[in-house]
Backbone as ProteinMPNN parsed JSONL, in Angstrom:
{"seq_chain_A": "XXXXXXXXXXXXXXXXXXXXXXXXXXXXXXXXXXXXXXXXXXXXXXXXXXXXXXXXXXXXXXXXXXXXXXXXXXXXXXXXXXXXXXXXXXXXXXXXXXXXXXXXXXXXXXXXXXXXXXXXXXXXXXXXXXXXXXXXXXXXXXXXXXXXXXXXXXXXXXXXXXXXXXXXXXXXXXXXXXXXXXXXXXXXXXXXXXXXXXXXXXXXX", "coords_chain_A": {"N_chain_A": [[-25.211, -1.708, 68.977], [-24.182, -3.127, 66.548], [-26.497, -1.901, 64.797], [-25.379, 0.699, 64.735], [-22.701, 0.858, 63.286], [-23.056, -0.743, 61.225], [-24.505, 1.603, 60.183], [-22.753, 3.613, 60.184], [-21.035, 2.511, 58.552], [-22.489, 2.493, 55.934], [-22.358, 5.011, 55.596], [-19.956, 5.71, 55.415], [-19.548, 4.295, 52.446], [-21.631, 6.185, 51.001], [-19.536, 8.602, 51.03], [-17.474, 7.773, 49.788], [-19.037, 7.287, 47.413], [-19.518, 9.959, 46.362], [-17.149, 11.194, 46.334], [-14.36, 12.323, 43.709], [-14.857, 11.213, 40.391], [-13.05, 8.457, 39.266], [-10.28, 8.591, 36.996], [-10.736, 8.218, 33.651], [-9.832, 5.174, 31.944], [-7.32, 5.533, 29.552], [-5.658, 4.139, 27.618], [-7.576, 2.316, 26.907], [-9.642, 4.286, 25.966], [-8.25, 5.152, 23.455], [-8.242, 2.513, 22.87], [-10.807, 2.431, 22.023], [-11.302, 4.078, 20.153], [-9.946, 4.065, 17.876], [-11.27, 0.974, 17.586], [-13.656, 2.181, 16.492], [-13.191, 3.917, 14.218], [-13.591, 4.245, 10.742], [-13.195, 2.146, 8.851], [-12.503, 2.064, 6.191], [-10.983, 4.63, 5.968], [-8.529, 4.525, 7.542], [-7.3, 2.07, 6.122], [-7.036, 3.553, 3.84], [-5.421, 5.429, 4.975], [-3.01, 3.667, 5.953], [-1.942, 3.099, 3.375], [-1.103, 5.432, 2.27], [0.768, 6.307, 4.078], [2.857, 4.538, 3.017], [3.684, 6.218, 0.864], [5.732, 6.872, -1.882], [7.428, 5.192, -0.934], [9.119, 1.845, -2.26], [8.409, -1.494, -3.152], [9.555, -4.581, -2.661], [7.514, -7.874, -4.697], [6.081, -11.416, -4.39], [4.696, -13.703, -6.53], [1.797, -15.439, -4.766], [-0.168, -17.023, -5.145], [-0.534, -18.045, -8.294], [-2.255, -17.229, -12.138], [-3.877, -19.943, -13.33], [-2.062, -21.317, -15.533], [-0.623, -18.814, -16.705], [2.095, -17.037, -17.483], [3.126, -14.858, -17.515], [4.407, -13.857, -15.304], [6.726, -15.354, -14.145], [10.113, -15.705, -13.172], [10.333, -13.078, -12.948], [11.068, -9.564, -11.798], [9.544, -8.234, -9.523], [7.75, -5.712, -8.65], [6.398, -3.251, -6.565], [5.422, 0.341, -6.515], [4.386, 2.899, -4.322], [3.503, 5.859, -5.528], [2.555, 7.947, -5.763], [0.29, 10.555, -4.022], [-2.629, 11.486, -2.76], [-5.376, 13.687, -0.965], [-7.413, 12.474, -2.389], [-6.682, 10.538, -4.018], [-4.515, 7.725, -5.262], [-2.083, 6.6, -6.597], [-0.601, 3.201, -8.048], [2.172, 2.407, -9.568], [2.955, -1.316, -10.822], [5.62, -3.009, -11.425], [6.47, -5.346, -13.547], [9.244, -7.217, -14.116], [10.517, -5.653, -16.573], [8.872, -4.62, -17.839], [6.277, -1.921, -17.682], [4.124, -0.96, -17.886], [1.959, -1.325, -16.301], [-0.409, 0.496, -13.923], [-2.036, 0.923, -10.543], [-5.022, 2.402, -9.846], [-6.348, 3.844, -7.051], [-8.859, 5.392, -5.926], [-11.253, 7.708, -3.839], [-14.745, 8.077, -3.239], [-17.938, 8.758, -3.364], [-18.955, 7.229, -1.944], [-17.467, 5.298, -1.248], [-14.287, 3.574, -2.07], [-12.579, 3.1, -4.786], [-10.951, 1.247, -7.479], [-9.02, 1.318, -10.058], [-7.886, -0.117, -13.03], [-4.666, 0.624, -14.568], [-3.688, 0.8, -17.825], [-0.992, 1.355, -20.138], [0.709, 1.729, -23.201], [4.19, 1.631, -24.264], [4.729, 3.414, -25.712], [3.252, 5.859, -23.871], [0.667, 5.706, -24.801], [-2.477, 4.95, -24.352], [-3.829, 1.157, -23.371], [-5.454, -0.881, -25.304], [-7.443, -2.215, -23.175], [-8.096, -1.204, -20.643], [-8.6, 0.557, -17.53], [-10.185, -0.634, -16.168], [-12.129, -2.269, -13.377], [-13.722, -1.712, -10.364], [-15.885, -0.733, -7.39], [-15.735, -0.428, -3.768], [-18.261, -2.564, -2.056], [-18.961, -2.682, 0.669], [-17.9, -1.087, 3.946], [-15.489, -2.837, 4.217], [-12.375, -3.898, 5.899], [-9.6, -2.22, 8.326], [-7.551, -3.388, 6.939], [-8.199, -5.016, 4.703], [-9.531, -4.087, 1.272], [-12.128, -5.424, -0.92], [-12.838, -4.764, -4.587], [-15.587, -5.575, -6.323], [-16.174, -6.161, -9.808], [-17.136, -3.295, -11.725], [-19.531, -1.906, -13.954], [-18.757, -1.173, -16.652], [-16.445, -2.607, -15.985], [-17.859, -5.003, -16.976], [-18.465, -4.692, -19.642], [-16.524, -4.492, -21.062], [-14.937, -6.702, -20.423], [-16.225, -9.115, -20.992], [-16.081, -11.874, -19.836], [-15.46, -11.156, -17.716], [-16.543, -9.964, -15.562], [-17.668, -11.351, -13.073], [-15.306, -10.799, -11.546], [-13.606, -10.007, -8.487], [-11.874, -8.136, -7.034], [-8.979, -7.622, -4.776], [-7.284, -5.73, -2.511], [-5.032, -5.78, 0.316], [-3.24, -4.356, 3.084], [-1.06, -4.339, 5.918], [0.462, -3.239, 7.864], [3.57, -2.304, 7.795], [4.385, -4.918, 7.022], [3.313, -6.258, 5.132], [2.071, -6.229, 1.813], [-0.659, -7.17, -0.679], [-2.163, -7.847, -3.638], [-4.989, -9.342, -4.936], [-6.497, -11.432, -7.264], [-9.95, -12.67, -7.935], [-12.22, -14.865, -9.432], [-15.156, -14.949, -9.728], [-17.181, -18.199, -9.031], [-15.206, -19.981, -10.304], [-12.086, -21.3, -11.231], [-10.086, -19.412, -11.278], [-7.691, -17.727, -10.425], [-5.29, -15.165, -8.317], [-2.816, -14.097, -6.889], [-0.619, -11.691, -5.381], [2.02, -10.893, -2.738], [4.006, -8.361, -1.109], [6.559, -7.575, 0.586], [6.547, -5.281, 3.263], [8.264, -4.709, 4.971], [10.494, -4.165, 4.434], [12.593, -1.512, 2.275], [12.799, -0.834, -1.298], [14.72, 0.117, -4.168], [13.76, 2.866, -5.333], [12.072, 2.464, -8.649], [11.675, 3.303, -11.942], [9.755, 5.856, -13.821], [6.434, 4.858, -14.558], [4.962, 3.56, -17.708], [4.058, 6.704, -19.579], [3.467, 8.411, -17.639], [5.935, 9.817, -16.806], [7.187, 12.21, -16.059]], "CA_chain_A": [[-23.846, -1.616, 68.437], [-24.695, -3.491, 65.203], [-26.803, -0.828, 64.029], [-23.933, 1.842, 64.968], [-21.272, -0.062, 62.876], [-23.837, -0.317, 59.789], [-24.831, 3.413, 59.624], [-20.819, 3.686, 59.669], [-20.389, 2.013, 56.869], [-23.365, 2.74, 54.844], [-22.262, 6.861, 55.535], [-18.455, 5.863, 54.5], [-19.965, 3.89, 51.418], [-21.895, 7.149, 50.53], [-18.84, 9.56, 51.19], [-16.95, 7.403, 49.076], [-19.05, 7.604, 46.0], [-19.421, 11.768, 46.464], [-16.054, 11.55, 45.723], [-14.467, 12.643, 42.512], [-14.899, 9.717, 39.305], [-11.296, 7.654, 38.706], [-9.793, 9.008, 35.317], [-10.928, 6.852, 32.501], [-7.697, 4.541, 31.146], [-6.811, 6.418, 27.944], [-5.571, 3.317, 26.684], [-8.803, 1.929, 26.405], [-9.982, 4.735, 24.81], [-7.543, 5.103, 22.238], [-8.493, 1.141, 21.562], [-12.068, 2.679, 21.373], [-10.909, 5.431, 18.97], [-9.385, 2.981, 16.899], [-12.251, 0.26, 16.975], [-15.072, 2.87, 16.277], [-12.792, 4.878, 13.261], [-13.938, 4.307, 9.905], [-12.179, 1.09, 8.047], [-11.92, 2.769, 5.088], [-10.169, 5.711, 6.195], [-8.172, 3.311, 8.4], [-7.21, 1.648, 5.155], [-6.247, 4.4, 2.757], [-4.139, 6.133, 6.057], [-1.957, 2.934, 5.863], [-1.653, 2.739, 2.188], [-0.682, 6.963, 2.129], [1.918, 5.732, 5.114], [3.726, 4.178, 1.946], [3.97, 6.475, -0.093], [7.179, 6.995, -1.559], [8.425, 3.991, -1.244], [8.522, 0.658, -3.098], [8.624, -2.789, -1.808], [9.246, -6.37, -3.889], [6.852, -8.867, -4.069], [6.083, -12.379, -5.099], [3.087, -14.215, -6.802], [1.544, -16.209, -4.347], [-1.276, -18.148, -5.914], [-0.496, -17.603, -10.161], [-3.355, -17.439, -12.822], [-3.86, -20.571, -14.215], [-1.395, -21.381, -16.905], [-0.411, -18.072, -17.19], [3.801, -17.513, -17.301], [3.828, -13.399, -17.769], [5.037, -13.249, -13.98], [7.655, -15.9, -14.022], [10.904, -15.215, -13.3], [10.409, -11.448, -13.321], [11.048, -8.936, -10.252], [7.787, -7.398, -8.879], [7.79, -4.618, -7.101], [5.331, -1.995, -6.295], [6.143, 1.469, -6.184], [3.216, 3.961, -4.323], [4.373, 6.983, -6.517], [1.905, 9.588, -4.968], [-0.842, 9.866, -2.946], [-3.534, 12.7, -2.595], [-6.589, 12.894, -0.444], [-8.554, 11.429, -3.168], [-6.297, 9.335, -5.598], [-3.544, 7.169, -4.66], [-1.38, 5.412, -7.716], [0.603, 2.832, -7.351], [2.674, 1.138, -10.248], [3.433, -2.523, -10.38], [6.271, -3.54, -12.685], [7.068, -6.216, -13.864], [10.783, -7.139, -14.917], [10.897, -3.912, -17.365], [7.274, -3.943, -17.903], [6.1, -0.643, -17.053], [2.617, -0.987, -18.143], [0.836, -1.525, -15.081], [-0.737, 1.513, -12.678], [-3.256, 0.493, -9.878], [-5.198, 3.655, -9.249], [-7.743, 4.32, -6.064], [-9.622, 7.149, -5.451], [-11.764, 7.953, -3.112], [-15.951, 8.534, -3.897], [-19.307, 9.261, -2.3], [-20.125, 5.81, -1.368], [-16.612, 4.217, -0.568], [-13.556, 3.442, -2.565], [-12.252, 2.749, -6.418], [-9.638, 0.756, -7.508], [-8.454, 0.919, -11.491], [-6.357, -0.82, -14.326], [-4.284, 1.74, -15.457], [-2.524, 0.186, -18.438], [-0.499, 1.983, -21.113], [2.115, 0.973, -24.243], [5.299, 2.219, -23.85], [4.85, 5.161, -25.825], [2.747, 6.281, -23.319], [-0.796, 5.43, -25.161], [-3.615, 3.786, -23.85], [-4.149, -0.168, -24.175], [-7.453, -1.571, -25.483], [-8.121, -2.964, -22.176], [-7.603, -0.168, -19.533], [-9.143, 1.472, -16.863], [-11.285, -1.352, -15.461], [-11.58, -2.561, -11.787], [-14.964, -1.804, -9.885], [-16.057, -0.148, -6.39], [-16.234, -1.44, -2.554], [-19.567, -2.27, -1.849], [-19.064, -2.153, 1.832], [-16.85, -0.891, 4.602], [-14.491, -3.596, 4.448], [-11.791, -3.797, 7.352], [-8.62, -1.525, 7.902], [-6.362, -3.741, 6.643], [-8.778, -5.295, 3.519], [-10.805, -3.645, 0.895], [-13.213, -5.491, -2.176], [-13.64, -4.429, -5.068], [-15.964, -6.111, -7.408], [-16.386, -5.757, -11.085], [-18.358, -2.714, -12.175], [-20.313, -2.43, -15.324], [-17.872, -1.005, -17.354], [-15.278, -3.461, -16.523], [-18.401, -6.324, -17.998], [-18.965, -4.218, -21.085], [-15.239, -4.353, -21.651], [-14.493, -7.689, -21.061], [-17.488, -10.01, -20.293], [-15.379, -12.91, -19.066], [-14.778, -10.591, -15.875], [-18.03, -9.56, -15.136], [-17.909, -11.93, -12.195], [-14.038, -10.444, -11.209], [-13.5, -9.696, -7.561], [-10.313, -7.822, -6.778], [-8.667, -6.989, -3.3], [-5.908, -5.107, -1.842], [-4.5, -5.877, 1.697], [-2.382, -3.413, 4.012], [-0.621, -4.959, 6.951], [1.643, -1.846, 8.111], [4.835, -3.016, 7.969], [4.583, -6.012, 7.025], [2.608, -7.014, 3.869], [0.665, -5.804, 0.764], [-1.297, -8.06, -1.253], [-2.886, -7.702, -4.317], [-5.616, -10.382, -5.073], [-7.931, -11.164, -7.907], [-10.577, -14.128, -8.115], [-13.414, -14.861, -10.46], [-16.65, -15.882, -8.726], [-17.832, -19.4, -9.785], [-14.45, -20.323, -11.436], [-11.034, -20.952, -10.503], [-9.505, -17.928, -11.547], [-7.032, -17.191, -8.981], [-4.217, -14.766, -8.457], [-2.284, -13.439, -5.589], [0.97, -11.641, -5.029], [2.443, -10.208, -1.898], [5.052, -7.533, -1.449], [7.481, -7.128, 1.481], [6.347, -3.874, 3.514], [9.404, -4.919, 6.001], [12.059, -3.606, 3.615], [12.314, -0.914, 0.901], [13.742, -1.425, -2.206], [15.072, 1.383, -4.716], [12.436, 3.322, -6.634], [11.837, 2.301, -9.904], [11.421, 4.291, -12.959], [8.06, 6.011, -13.856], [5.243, 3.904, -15.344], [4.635, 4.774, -19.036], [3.018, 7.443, -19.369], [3.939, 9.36, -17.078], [7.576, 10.492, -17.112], [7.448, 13.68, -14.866]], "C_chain_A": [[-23.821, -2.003, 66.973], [-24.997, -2.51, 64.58], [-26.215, 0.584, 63.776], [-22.967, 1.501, 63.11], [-22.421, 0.024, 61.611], [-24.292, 1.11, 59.176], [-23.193, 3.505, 59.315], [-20.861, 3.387, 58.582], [-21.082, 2.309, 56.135], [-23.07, 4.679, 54.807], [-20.95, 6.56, 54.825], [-19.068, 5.544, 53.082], [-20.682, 5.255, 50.511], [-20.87, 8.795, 50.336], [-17.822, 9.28, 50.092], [-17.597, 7.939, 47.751], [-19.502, 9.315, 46.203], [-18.191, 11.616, 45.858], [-15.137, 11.84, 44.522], [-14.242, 11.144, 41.672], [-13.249, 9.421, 39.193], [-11.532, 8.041, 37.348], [-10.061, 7.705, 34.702], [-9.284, 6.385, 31.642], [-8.4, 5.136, 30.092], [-6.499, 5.66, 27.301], [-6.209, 2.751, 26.079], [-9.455, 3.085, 25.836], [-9.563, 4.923, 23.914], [-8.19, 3.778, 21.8], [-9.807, 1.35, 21.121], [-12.0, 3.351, 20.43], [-11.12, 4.638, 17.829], [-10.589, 2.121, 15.925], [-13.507, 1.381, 16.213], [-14.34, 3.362, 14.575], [-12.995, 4.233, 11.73], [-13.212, 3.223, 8.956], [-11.7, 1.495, 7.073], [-10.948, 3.596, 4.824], [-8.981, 5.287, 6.982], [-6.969, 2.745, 7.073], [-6.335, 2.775, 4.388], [-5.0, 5.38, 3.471], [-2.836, 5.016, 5.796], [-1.281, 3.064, 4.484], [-0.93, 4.238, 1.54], [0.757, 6.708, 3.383], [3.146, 5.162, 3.641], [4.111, 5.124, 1.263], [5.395, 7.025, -0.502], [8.128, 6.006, -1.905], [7.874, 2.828, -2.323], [9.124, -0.401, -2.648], [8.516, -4.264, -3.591], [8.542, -7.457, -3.508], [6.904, -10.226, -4.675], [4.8, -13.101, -5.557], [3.144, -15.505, -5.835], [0.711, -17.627, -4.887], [-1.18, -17.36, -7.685], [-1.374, -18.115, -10.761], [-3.031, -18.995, -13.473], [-3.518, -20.583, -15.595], [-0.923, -20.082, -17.615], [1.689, -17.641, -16.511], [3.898, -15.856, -17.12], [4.455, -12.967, -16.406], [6.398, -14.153, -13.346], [8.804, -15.501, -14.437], [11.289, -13.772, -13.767], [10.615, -10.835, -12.017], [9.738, -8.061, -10.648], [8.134, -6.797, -7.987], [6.419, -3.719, -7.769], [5.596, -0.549, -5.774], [4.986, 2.89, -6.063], [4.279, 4.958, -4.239], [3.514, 7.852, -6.145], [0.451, 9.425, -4.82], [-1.495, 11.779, -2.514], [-4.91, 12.456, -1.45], [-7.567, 12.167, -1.121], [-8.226, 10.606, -3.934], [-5.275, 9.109, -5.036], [-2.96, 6.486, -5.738], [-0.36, 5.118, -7.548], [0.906, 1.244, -8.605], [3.297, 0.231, -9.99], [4.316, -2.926, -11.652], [6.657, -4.646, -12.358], [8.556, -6.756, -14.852], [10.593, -5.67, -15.812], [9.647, -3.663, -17.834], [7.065, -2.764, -17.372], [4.327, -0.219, -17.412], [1.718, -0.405, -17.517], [1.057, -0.107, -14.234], [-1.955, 1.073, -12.317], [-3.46, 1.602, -9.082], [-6.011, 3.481, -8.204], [-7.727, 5.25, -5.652], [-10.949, 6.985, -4.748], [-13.768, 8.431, -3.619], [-16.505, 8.151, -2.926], [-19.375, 8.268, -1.505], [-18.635, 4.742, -0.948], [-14.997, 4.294, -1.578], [-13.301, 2.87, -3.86], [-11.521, 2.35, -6.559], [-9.862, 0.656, -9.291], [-7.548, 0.554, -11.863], [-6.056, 0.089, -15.015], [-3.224, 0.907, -16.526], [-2.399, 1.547, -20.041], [0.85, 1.161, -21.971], [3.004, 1.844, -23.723], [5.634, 3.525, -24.242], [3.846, 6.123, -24.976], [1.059, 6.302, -23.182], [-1.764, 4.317, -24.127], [-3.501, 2.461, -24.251], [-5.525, -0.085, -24.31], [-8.041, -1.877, -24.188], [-7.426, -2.373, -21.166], [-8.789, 0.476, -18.776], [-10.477, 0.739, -16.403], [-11.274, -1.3, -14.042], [-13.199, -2.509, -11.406], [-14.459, -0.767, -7.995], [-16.319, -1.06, -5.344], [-17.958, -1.195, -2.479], [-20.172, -2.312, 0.081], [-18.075, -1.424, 2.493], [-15.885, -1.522, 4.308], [-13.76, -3.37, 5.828], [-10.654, -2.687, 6.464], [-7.886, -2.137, 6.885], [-6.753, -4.926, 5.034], [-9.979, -4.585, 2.846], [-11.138, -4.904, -0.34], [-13.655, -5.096, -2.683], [-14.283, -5.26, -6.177], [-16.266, -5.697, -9.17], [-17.464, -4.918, -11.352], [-18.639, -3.006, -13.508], [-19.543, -2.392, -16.113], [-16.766, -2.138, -17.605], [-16.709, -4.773, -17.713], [-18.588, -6.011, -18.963], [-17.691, -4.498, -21.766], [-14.824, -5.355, -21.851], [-15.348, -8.52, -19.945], [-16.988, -10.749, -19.365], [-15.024, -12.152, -17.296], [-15.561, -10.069, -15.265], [-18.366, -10.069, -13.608], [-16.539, -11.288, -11.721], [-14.366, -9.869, -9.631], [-12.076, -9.236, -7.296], [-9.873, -7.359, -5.107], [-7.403, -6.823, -3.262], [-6.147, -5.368, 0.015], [-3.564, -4.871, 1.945], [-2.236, -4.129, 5.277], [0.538, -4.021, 7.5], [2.343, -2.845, 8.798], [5.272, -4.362, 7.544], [4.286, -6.882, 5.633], [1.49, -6.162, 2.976], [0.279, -6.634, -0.164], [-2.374, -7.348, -2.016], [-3.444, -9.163, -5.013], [-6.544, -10.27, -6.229], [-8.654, -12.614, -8.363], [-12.204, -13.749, -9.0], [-14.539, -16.019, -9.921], [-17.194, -17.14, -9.681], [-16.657, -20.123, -10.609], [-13.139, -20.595, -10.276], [-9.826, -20.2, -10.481], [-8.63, -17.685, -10.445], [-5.956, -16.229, -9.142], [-3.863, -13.689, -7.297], [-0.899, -12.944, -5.573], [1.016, -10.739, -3.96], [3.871, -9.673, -2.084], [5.462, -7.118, 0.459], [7.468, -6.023, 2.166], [7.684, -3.552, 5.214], [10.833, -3.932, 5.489], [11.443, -2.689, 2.3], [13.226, -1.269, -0.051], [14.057, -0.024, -3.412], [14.119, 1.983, -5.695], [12.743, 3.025, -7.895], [11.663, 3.341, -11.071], [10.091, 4.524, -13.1], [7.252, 4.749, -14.684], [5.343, 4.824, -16.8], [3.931, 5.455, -19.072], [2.757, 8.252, -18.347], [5.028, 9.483, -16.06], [8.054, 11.1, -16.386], [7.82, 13.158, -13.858]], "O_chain_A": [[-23.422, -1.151, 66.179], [-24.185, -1.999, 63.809], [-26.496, 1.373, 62.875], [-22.899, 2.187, 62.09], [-22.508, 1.136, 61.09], [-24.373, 1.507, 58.014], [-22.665, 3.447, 58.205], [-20.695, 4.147, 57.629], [-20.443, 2.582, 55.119], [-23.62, 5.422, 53.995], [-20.762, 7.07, 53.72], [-19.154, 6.553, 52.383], [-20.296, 5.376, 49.348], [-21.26, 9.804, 49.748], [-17.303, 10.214, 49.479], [-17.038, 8.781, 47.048], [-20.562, 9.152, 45.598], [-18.168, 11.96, 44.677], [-15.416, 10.751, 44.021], [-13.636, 10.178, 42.135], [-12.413, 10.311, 39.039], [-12.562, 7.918, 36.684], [-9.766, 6.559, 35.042], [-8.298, 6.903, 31.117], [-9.596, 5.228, 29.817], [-6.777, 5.888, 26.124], [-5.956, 2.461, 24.91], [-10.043, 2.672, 24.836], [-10.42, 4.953, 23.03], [-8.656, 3.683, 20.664], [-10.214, 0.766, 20.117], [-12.919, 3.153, 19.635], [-12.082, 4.536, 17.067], [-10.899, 2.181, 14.736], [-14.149, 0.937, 15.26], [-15.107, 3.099, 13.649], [-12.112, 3.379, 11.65], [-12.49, 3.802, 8.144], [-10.488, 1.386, 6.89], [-10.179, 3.542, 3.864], [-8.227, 6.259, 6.943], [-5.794, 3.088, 7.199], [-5.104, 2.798, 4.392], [-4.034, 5.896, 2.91], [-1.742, 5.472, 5.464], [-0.053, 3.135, 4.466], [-0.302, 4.204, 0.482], [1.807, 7.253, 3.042], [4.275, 5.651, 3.584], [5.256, 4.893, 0.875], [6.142, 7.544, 0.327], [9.086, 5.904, -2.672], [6.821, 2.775, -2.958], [10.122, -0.417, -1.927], [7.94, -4.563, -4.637], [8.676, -8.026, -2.424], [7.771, -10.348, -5.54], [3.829, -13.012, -4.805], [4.013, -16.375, -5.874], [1.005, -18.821, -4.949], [-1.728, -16.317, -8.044], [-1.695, -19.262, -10.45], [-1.972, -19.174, -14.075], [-4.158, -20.152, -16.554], [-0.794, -20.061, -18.839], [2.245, -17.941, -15.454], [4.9, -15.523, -16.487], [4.981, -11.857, -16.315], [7.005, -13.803, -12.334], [8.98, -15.038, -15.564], [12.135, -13.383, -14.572], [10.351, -11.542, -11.045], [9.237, -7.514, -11.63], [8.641, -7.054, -6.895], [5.812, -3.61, -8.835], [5.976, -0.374, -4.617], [4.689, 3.665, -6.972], [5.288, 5.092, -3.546], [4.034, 8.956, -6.309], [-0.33, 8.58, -5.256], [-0.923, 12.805, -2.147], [-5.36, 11.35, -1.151], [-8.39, 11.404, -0.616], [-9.016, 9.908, -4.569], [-4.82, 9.966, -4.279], [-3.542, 5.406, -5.837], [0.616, 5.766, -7.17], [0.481, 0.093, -8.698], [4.19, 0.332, -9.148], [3.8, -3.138, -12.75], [7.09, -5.022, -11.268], [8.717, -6.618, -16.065], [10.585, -4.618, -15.173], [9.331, -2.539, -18.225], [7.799, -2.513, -16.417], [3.661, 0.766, -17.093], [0.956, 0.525, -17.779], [2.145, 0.372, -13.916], [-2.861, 0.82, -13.11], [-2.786, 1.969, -8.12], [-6.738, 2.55, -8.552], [-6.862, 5.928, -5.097], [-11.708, 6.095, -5.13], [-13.827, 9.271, -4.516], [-16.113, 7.52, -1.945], [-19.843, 8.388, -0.372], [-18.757, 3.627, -0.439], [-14.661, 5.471, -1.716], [-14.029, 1.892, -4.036], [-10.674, 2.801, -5.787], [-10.782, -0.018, -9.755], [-6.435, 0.701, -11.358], [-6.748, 0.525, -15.935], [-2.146, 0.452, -16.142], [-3.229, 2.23, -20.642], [1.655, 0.33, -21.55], [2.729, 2.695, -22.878], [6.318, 4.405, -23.719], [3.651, 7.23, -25.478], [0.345, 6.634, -22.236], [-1.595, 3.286, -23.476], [-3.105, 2.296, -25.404], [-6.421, 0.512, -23.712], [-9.267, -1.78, -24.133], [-6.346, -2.805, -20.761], [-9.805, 0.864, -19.354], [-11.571, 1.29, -16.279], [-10.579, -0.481, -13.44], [-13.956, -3.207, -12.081], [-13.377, -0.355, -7.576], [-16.879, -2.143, -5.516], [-18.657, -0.207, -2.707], [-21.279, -2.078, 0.567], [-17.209, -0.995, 1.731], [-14.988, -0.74, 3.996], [-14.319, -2.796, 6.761], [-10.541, -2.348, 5.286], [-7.56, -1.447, 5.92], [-5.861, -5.502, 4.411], [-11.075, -4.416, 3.38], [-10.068, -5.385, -0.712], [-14.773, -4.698, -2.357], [-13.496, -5.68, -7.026], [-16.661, -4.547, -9.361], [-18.611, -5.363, -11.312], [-18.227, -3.969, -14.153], [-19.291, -3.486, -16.618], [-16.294, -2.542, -18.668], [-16.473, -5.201, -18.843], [-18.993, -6.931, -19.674], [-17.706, -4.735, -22.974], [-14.309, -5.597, -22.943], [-15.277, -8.607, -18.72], [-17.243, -10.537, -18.179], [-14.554, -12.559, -16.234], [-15.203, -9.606, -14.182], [-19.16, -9.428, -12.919], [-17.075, -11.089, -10.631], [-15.428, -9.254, -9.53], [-11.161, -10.057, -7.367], [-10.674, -6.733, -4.413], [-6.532, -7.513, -3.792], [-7.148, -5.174, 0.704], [-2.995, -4.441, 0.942], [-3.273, -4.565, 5.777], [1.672, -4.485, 7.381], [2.143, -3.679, 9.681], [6.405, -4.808, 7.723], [4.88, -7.879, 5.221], [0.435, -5.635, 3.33], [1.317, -6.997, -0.718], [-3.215, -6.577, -1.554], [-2.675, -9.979, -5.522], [-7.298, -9.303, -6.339], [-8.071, -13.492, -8.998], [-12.929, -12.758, -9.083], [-14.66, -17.238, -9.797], [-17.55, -17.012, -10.853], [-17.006, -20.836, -11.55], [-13.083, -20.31, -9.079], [-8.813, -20.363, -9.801], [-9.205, -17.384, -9.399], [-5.477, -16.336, -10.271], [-4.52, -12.709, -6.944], [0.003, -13.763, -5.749], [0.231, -9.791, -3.992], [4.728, -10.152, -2.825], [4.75, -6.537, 1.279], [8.467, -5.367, 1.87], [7.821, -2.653, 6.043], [11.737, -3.308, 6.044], [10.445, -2.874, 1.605], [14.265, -1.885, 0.186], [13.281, 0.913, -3.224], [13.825, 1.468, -6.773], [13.855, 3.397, -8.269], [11.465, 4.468, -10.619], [9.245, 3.732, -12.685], [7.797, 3.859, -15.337], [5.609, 6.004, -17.031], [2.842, 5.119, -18.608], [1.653, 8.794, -18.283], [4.995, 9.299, -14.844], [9.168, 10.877, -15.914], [8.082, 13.841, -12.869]]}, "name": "protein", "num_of_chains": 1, "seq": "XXXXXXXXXXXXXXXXXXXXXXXXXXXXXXXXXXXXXXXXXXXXXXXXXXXXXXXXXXXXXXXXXXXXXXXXXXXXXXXXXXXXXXXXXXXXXXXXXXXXXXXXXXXXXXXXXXXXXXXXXXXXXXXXXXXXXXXXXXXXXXXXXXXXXXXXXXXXXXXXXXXXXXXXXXXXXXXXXXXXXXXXXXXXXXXXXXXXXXXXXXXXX"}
């Protein structure tokens, strides 16, 4: 009888697995999608999610002894967005100076200092920044100082800059100077929009 009652079950046990596979949860693969998908691309999807709008922020950690952001409104206004270039001016009170470009290249991502005078000209000290040198995550890239920016202005040779994306919630632009205490942080409100701003100098259109 024993050995009855065990063939039983060892034939159900085999009839069972014949049977067709249980559907894989979809939710878990979407979170595999997700985890596996490319940080970078991850990254510049959120930051193209903006575009359009503009958001106000505040300096978190301010440069040592430096006042040009006191008592000014900060906002950030991503003004257009391509698959390969993304610019996104930061004014300050009526400053209009500032454009923080990234574009897209072979090996990862770019971030530049777009600065211009008001008549639209170049400043002396434009068009620095540097490249990621890894993946980074979705929601942070690094870029460090390329050569150009140390030819331009030595003192920054060591410069580390980063942008954050927190959909919905937060953008952060960071910049610290390796070996020093260089600091500077401001975040911007991705909770609320705020009314577009006027163009950056320099371009009007």
């Amino acid at each position: 009888m024993m050995n009855y009652r065990m063939a039983a079950f060892t034939a159900a046990i085999l009839l069972g697995c014949g049977g067709d596979a249980p559907e894989a949860d979809s939710s878990a693969m979407d979170t595999t999608a997700v985890a596996s998908a490319d940080p970078q691309d991850a990254f510049w999807s959120s930051l193209q999610s903006l575009c359009g709008t503009a958001h106000e922020g505040s300096v978190i950690e301010p440069l040592p002894g430096d006042t040009a952001f006191m008592d000014k409104s900060l906002v950030m206004h991503v003004r257009s967005c391509t698959d390969g270039e993304i610019r996104i001016p930061f004014h300050v009170g009526e400053d209009r100076s500032r454009t923080w470009v990234l574009t897209r290249t072979d090996d990862g991502l770019r971030l530049k200092h777009d600065h211009r005078h008001e008549d639209g000209s170049e400043d002396e000290v434009t068009q620095y920044g540097g490249d990621t040198r890894d993946s980074g995550s979705a929601e942070r890239q690094e870029f460090p100082a390329d050569e150009f920016t140390a030819s331009l202005i030595p003192a920054a040779a060591t410069n580390v800059w980063t942008m954050e994306v927190v959909p919905g919630t937060m953008f952060a632009y960071a910049l610290r100077r390796e070996g020093t205490d260089r600091r500077f942080r401001v975040e911007f409100d991705l909770s609320s929009d705020v009314p577009v701003p006027p163009a950056p100098w320099g371009s009007e259109d």
